[in-house]
N, C-alpha and C positions, 0 to 999 in steps of 0.2 A: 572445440568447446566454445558455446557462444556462453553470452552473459543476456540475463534479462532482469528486468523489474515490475513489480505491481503491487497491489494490494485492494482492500475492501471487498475481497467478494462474500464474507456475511454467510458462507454456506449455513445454511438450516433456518433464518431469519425471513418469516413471510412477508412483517411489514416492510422490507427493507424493497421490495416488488412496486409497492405502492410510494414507499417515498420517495424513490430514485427515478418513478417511471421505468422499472425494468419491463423487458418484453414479452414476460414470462407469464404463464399461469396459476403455476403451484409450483411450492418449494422446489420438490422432487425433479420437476422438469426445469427449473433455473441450476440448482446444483448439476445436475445431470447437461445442461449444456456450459454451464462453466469450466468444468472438469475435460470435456469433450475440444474446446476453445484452447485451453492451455496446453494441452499434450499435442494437441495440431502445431504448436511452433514452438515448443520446447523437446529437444532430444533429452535421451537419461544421460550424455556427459556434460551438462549443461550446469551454469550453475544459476539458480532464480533467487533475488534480493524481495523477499516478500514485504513489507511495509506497513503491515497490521490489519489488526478485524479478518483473522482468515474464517474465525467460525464463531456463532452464535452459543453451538452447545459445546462443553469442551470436547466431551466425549464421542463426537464426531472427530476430533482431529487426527488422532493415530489412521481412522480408519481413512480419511482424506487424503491424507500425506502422503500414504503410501501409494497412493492410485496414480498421483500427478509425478509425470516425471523432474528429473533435475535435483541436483543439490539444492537444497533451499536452506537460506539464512532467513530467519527472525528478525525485524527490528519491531517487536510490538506496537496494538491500537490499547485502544481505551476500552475495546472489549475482548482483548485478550487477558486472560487470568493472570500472564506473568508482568504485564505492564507496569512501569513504575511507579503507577501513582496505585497500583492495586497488589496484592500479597505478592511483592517479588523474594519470596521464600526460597528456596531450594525445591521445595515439593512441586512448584506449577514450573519454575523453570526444569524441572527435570520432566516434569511429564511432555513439554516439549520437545524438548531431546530426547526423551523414549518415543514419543512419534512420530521424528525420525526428521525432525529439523536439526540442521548440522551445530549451528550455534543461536545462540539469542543475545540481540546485543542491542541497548535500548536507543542506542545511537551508533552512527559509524561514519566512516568518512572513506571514500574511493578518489583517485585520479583520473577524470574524465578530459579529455579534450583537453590537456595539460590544467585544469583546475583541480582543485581540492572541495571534491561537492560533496556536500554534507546529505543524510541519510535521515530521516525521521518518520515516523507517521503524522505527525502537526505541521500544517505549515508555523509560517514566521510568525512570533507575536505582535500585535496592533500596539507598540508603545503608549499610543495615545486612548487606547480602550484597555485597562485594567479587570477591566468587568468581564471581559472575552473570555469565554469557556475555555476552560485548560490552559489559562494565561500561564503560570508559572512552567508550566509543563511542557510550552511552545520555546522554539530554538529564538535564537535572540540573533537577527537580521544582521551578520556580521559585513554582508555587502558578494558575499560569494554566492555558488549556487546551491541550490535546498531540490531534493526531489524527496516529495511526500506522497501521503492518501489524504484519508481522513475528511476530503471536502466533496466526494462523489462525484457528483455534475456540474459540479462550479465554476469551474475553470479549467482546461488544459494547461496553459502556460501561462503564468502571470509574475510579471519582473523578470526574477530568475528564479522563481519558482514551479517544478516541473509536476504535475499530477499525474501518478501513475492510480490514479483508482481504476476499478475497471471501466468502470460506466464511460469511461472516457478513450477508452481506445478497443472496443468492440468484444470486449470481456477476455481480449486476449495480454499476455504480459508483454509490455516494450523493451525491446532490444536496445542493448547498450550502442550499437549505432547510430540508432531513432534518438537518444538523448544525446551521443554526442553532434549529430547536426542541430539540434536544438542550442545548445550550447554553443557551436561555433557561430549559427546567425547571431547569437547577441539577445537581450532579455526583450521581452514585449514589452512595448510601450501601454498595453492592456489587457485586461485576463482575455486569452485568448480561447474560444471556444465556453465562451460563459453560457451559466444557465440559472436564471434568476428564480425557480421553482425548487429550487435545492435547499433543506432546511438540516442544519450539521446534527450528524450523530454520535 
């Protein structure tokens, strides 16, 4: 059983093509090789930490879930229905888990590379920018490591903050090996793998 992690791939979302610089031409053909990307390195004993924004329409998601292999755990985006800041009812988290994500958990915390690294879809919050979209709702820089989404093409690694969106590792999910050598080098002294064209969603 391996372990992987990702997020943001936006299935059903066309502007998401154009504002990530995806490679794609049409929906149909982004979803259809995204889907093709994940199952290529994920087995069905596998378990996948998805990291939010898995789908645009909700009603795409049952029909999603089931395709992509692996256990997959929820930590919702900001466009997911069950998110915290939006109706975290019983009805969206259930429809969740009816299709066919094992848990949804708005936050969560693993043991990586003997650390204690925290789980979110946001990265860290900018103390000194209040104004920062989703301030209240971004993790508060406790000095450990964060593996997030949510910033698409911005950064791969930056401090000790680790970007699993896809756009940033070939639309395929990373292996919890791939984040524990990330971990044991030590944080970038800069966003590693930036990309200044990236405007947050």
């Amino acid at each position: 059983m391996a372990i992987w992690f990702t997020s943001d791939h936006h299935f059903g979302h066309t502007n998401i093509i154009k504002y990530c610089d995806r490679p794609f031409g049409t929906t149909h053909e982004m979803n259809v090789a995204m889907e093709a990307a994940w199952n290529r390195v994920v087995d069905k004993d596998d378990v996948v930490y998805y990291l939010g924004d898995f789908a645009m329409d909700v009603r795409l998601v049952p029909l999603l879930v089931e395709r992509l292999k692996g256990a997959k755990i929820l930590v919702p985006g900001n466009h997911d229905k069950c998110w915290q800041k939006k109706d975290t009812s019983h009805r969206w988290v259930k429809h969740y888990l009816d299709a066919g994500f094992q848990s949804v958990e708005q936050s969560m915390r693993l043991e990586i590379a003997g650390q204690s690294v925290l789980l979110n879809h946001l990265p860290y919050r900018n103390e000194a920018d209040p104004q920062q979209r989703y301030f209240l709702q971004r993790p508060i820089d406790d000095g450990g490591w964060l593996i997030h989404g949510h910033v698409h093409n911005r950064w791969k690694v930056s401090g000790r903050q680790i970007n699993v969106s896809v756009e940033m590792w070939d639309f395929e999910p990373v292996s919890l090996d791939c984040i524990a050598r990330i971990i044991g080098a030590g944080p970038a002294t800069r966003a590693e793998g930036s990309n200044e064209t990236y405007a947050e969603s």
